[in-house]
C-alpha positions in Angstrom: 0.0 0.0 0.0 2.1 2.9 -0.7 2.0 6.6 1.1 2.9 9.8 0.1 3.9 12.6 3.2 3.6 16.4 1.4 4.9 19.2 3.5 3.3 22.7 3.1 6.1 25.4 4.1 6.1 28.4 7.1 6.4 31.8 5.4 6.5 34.6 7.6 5.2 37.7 7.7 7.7 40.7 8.1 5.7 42.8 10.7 5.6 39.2 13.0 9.5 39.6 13.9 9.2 40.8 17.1 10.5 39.0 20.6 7.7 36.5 22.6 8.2 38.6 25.6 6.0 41.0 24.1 3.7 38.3 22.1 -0.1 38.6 22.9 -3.4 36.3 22.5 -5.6 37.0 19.8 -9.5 36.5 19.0 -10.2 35.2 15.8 -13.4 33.5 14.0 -13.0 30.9 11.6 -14.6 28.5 9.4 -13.5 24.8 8.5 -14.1 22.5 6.0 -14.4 18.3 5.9 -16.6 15.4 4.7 -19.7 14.4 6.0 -18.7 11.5 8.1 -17.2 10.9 11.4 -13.6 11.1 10.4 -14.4 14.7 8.3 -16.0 15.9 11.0 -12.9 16.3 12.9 -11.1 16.3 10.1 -12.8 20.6 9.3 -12.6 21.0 13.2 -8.8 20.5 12.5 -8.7 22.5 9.5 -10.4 25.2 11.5 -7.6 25.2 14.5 -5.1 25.4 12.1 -6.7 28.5 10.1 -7.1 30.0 13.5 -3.4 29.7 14.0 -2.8 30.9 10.8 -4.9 34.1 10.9 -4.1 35.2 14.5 0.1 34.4 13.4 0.0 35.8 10.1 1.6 32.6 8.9 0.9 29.2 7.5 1.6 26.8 10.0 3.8 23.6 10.0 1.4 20.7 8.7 2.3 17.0 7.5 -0.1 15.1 5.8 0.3 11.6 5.5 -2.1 10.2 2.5 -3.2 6.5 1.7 -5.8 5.7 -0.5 -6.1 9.4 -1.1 -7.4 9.6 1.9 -6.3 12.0 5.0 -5.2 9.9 8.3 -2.5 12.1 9.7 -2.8 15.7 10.5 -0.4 17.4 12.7 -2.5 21.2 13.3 -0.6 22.7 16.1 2.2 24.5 15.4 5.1 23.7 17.8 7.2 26.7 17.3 5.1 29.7 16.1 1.8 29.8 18.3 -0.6 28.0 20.3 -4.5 27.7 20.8 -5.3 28.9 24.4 -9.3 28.2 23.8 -11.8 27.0 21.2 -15.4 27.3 21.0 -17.3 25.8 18.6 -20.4 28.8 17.1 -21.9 26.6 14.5 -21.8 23.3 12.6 -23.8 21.4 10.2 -23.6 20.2 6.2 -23.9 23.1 3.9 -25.6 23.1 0.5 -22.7 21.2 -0.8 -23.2 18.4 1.4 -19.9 19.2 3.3 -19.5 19.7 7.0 -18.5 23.2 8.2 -17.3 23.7 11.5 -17.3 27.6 12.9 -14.9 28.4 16.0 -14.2 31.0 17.8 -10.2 30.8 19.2 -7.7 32.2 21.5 -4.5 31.7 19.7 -1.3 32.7 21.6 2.3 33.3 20.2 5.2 31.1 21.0 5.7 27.9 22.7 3.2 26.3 25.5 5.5 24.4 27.0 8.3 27.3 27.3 5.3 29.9 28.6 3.8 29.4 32.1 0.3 30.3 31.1 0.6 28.0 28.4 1.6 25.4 30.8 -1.4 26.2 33.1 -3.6 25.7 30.7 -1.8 22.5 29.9 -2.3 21.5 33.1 -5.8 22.3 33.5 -6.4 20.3 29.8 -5.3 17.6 31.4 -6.9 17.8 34.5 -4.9 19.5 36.5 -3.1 16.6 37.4 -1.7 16.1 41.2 1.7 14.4 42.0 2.9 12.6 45.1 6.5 12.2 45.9 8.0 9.6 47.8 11.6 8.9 48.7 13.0 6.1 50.2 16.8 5.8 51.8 18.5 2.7 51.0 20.2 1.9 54.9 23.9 1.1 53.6 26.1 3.4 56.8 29.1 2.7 57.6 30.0 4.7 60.6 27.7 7.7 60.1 25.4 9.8 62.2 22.6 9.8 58.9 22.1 8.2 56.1 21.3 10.7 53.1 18.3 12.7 53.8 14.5 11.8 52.7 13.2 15.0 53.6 15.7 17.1 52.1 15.7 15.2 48.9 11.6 15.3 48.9 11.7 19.1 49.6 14.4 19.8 47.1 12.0 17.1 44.3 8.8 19.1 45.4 9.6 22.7 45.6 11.4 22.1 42.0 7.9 21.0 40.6 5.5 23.8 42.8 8.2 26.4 41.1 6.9 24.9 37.9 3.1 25.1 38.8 2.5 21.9 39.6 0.1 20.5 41.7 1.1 18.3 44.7 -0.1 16.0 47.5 1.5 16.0 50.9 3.1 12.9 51.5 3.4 13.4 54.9 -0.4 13.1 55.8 -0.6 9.3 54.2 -0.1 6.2 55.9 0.4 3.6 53.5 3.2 5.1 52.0 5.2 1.9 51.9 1.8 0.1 50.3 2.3 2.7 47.3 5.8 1.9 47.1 5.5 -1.6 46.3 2.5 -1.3 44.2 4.7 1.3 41.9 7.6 -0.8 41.8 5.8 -3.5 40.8 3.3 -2.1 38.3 0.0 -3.3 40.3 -2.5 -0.9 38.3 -5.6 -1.9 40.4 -4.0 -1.1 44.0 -2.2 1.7 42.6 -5.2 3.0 41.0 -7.3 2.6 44.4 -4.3 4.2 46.7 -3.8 7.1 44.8 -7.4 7.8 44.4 -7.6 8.0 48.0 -5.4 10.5 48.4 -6.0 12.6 45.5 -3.1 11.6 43.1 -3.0 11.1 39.6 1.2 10.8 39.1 3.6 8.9 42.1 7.0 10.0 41.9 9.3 7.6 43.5 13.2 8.9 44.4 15.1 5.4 45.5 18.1 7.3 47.4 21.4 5.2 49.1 25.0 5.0 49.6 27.5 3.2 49.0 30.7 3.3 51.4 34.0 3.6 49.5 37.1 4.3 51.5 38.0 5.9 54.9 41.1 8.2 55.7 42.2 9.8 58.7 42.3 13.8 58.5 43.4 15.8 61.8 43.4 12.8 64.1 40.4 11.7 63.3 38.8 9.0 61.0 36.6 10.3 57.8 34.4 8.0 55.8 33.7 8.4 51.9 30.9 7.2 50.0 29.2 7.6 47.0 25.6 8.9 46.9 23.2 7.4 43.9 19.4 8.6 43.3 17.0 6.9 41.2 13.7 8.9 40.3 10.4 7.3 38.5 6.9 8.8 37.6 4.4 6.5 37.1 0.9 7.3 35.9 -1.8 5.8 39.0 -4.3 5.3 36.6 -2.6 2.6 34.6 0.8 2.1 35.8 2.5 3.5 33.2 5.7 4.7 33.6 6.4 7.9 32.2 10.0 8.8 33.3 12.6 6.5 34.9 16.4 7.9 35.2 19.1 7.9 38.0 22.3 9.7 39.0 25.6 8.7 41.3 27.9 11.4 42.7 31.8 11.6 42.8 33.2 10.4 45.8 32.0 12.5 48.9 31.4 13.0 52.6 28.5 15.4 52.5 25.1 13.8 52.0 24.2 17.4 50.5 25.6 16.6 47.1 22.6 14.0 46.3 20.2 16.7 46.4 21.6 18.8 43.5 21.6 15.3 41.6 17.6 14.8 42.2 17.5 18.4 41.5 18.8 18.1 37.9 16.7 15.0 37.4 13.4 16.3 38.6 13.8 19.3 35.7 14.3 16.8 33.3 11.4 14.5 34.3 9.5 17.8 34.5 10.3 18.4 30.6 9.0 15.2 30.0 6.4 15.3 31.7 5.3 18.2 29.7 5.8 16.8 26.3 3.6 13.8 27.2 1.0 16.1 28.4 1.2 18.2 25.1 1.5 14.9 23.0 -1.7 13.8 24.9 -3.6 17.2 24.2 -2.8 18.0 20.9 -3.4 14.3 19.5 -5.9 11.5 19.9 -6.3 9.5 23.5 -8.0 6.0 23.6 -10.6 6.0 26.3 -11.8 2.6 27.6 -15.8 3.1 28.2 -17.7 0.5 29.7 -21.0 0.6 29.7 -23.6 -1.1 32.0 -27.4 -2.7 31.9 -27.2 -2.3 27.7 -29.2 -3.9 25.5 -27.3 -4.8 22.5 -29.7 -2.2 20.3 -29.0 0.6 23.3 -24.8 -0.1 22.5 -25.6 0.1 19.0 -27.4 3.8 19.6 -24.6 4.7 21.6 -21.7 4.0 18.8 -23.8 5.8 16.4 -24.1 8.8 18.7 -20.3 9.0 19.2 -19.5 8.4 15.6 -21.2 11.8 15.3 -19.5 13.5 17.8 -16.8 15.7 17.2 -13.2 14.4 18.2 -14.2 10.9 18.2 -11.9 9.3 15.5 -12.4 5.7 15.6 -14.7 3.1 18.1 -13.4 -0.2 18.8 -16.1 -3.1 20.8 -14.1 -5.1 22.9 -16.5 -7.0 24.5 -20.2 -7.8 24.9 -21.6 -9.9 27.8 -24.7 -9.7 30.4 -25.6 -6.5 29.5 -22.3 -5.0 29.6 -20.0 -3.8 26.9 -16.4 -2.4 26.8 -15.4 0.1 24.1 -12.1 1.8 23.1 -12.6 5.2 22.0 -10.3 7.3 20.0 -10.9 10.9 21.0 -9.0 14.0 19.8 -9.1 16.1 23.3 -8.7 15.6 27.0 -10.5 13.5 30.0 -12.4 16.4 31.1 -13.8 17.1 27.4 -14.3 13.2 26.8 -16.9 13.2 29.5 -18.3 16.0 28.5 -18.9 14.8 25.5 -20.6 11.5 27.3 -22.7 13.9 29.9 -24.2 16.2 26.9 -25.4 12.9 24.9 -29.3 12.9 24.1 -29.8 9.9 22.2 -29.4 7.7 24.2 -28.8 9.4 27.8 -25.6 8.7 29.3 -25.0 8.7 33.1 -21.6 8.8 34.2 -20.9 6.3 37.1 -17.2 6.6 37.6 -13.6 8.3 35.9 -10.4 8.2 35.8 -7.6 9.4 34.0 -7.9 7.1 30.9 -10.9 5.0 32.0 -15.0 5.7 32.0 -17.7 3.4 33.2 -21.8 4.7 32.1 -24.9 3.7 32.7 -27.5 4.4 29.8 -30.6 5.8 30.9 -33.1 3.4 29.0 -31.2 0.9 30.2 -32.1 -0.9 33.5 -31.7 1.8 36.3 -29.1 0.5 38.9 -29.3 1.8 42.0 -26.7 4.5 43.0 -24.8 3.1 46.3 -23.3 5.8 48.4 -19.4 4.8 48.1 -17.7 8.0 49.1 -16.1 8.1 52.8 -16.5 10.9 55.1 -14.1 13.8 55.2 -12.3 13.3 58.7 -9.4 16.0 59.6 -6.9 16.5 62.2 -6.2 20.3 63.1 -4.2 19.9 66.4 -1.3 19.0 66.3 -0.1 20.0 63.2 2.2 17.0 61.2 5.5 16.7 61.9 5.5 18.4 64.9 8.1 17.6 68.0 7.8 17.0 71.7 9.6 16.8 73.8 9.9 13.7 76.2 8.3 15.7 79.4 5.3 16.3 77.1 4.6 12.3 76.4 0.4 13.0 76.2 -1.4 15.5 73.9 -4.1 16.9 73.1 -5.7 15.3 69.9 -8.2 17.3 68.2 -10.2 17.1 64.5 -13.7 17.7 62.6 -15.7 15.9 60.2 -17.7 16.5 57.8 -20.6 14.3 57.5 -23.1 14.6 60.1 -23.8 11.1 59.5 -20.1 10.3 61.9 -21.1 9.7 65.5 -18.1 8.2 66.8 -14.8 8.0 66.1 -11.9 5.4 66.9 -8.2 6.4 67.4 -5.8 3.8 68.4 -8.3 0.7 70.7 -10.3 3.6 71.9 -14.0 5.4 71.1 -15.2 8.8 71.4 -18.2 11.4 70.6 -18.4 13.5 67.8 -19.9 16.7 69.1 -21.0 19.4 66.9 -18.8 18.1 64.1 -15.5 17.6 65.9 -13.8 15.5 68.8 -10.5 15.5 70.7 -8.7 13.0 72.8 -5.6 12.5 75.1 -3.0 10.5 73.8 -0.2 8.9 74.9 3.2 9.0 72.8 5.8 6.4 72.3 9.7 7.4 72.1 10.1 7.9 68.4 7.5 8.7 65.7 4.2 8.7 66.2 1.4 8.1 63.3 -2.2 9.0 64.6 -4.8 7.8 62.9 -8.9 8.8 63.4 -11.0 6.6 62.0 -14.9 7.0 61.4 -18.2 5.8 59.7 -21.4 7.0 57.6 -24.3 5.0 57.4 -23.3 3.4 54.1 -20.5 2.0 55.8 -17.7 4.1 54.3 -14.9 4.6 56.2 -13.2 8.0 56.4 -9.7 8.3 58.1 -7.4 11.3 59.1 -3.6 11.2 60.1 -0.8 12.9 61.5 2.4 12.4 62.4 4.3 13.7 65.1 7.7 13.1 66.5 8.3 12.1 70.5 12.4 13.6 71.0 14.2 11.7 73.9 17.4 11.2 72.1 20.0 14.2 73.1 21.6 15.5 69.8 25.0 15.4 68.6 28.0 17.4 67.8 31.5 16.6 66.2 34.0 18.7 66.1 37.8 18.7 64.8 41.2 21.4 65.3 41.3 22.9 61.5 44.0 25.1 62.4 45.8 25.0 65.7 47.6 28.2 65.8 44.8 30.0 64.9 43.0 27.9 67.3 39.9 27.8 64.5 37.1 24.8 65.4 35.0 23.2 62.9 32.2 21.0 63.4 28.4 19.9 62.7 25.4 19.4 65.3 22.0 18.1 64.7 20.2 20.6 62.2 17.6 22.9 63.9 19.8 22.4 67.5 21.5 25.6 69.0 25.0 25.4 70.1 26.6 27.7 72.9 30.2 27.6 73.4 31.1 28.4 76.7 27.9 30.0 77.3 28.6 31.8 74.1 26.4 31.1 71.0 27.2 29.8 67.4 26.3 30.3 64.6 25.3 27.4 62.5 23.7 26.5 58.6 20.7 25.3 57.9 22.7 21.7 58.2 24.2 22.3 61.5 28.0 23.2 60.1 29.6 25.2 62.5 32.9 27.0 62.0 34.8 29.4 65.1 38.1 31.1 65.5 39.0 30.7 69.7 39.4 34.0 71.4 41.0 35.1 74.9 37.2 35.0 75.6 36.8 31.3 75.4 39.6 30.2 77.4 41.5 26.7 77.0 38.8 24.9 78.6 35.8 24.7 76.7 32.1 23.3 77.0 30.1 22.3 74.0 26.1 22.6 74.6 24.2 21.2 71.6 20.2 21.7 72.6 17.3 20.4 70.6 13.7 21.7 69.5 12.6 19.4 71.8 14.6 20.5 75.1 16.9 17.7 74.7 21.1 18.9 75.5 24.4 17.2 74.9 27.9 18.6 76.7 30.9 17.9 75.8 34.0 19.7 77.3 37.3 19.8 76.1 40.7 21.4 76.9 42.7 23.0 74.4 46.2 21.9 74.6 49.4 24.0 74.9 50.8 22.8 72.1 49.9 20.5 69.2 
């Protein structure tokens, strides 16, 4: 079967040179053209999105058409480097006197590229749902001789404050408990447990940092013993809905003794899984998605009125029956547009009715109205939260009970359980004294509706009875200069007087007559917690 590909050429206009700093949206009304059947019908929606770009750039705009059969499969409308359309909406369409289908839009078409502009992006975003990501990081335990292994939180932070920079939407990992159940379901591509956990939270994209270290060689410097390692990060995004992995790369630093240098590794990687993660979302936008539909209590004649419908429908490029049993039937729908305008499309059916049950990402499940009705079951848990005490947050050992307090929001909760114990909700919220173990802490409340759904809230919080610590070594003896590191967030008094640390608890002084030769370290805690350590400075080295 052969193919011909024909390229139609970008000419510029002369008055369009001017720098996308300064580039602006434009209005314009168009008209396009196609066959009267399904595949023209999106075919002159196309050919009006590209004469939008077209008259709003001043420009003809990059196209390749792929032909077989003289027919048109392939058209690629957008243009990746001139302009963009922001919005679309469709005025009129019908069959003219001809017999050909005219489609009239109304466009927003922007200069430059979406996924270089952040309003582009935005709208990227909210085209594909405004997807929300959850980041996890695990630490691989591999020490050698070490105070820490490198840091979860500060990798996370450094992951997640990378992507809200970039307008991304993000849950907080630190209010879910079955972290480690998402873990393993990512790592080993288990779609339906996945699919359940992340809905639960809210997430539509896990992104999974695998941190460790790898002990390499150990030296002595100024007396004392220094170990070296080598820091690796792996990072992974995985789509919840289906498993999919979208992005999968890793990194391994030079030899090192600061756990700080994995962080600008997962740095560099989370801007190139961000770039990725843009392209899929503008590959997914700007061309066809398959949608799997099932559809419930059908009569075989009610599926058949339902194909027809969406053969009509604009975007829908090709239908595909997978299966037909008991009354239910699975379809794969080619659609030129997003989730959110997919079911739109399903919701603003009249012939036949379609009620929309359940969605996801990639997946629909209807119920046709002249079907067999099927009684709607209330499956959505209560909305529990925890206000007091805020996650994360540290106590010290003298303050080993606290004050537990949260609301909910379904008057249908009476009671709810935290830990083996029961207690009123009053007036839509309840507190309770609990007891904390040495260590972390993970409260969990726990309620009921009537339809049995079970609604949870968590927090975690952080029990201190471990005093911090502090090294320290001579850098320079005659200059009598001390360099060391505490526990970060600890303050650190020398001789009563205080030092200045970074945000990692590095500390570097110069000794003056002030100090003495007999010193006292005092390392204390957020939580009240101290550590001394004294030390005389010799005479001579």
């Amino acid at each position: 079967m052969n193919k011909k590909y024909m390229s139609f050429a970008l000419i510029f206009c002369a008055f369009l040179c001017i720098s996308p700093l300064y580039a602006k949206a434009k209005k314009v009304v168009v008209e396009g053209v196609g066959d009267n059947t399904p595949k023209g019908r999106q075919d002159a929606y196309n050919d009006a999105l590209r004469k939008a770009i077209e008259k709003a750039v001043g420009t003809y705009v990059s196209v390749e058409v792929q032909v077989e059969n003289k027919q048109l499969i392939d058209e690629k409308i957008y243009s990746r480097n001139e302009a963009y359309i922001q919005s679309a909406e469709i005025l009129k369409k019908g069959v003219n006197k001809d017999g050909l289908y005219v489609v009239k839009v109304r466009a927003l078409v922007k200069e430059g590229k979406i996924k270089d502009d952040i309003k582009g992006f935005e709208i990227l975003s909210k085209r594909k749902g405004n997807p929300r990501l959850l980041v996890i990081v695990k630490v691989t335990e591999r020490n050698r001789h070490w105070y820490t292994n490198p840091d979860a939180s500060g990798i996370r932070s450094k992951i997640e404050s990378r992507l809200l920079r970039k307008k991304f939407r993000l849950v907080d990992a630190d209010q879910i408990k079955n972290i480690q159940q998402i873990e393993k379901a990512a790592a080993q591509g288990n779609a339906t447990e996945l699919k359940a956990l992340a809905q639960r939270y809210g997430a539509e994209i896990i992104v999974t940092a695998n941190a460790g270290k790898t002990f390499t060689r150990s030296t002595m410097l100024y007396g004392r013993k220094k170990d070296f390692y080598t820091l690796d990060v792996a990072l992974k995004a995985v789509i919840a809905d289906t498993a999919q992995m979208i992005y999968s790369d890793s990194a391994q630093t030079p030899e090192t003794a600061r756990f700080t240098d994995i962080h600008k590794k997962a740095e560099t990687l989370t801007k190139d899984m961000i770039k990725t993660i843009k392209e899929k979302w503008q590959s997914d936008v700007f061309n066809e998605t398959v949608f799997e539909l099932m559809v419930l209590k059908a009569t075989y004649q009610d599926l058949l009125l339902l194909k027809e419908a969406l053969e009509y429908s604009l975007g829908v490029n090709s239908i595909i029956e997978r299966s037909f049993a008991e009354n239910t039937a699975l379809l794969e729908v080619a659609f030129a547009g997003t989730s959110a305008q997919f079911g739109l499309l399903l919701a603003d059916l009249e012939e036949p009715d379609c009620k929309i049950m359940s969605r996801s990402a990639n997946k629909f499940k209807v119920q046709l109205v002249k079907g067999t009705p099927v009684p709607v079951k209330d499956t959505v848990p209560p909305v529990m939260k925890i206000i007091s005490p805020k996650g994360t947050a540290v106590f010290p050992k003298t303050a080993s009970t606290i004050t537990v307090k949260g609301i909910v929001e379904d008057p249908e909760v009476q009671k709810v359980e935290i830990g083996n114990r029961t207690i009123n909700v009053k007036d839509g919220s309840f507190r309770l004294q609990v007891k904390l173990d040495p260590g972390i802490n993970i409260i969990t409340a726990k309620g009921s509706d009537k339809a049995g759904n079970i609604g949870t809230a968590s927090v975690t919080v952080i029990l201190d009875d471990q005093p911090p610590y502090i090294q320290f070594r001579i850098l320079d003896f005659e200059k009598k200069t001390f360099a060391g590191r505490i526990e970060p967030g600890s303050k650190l008094t020398v001789n009563g007087n205080p030092v200045e640390t970074d945000k990692e608890g590095n500390f570097k002084i110069v000794l003056q007559s002030v100090f003495g030769t007999k010193l006292e370290f005092v390392v204390k805690d957020a939580a009240g917690n101290s550590t001394v350590q004294k030390f005389t400075l010799p005479q001579t080295q």
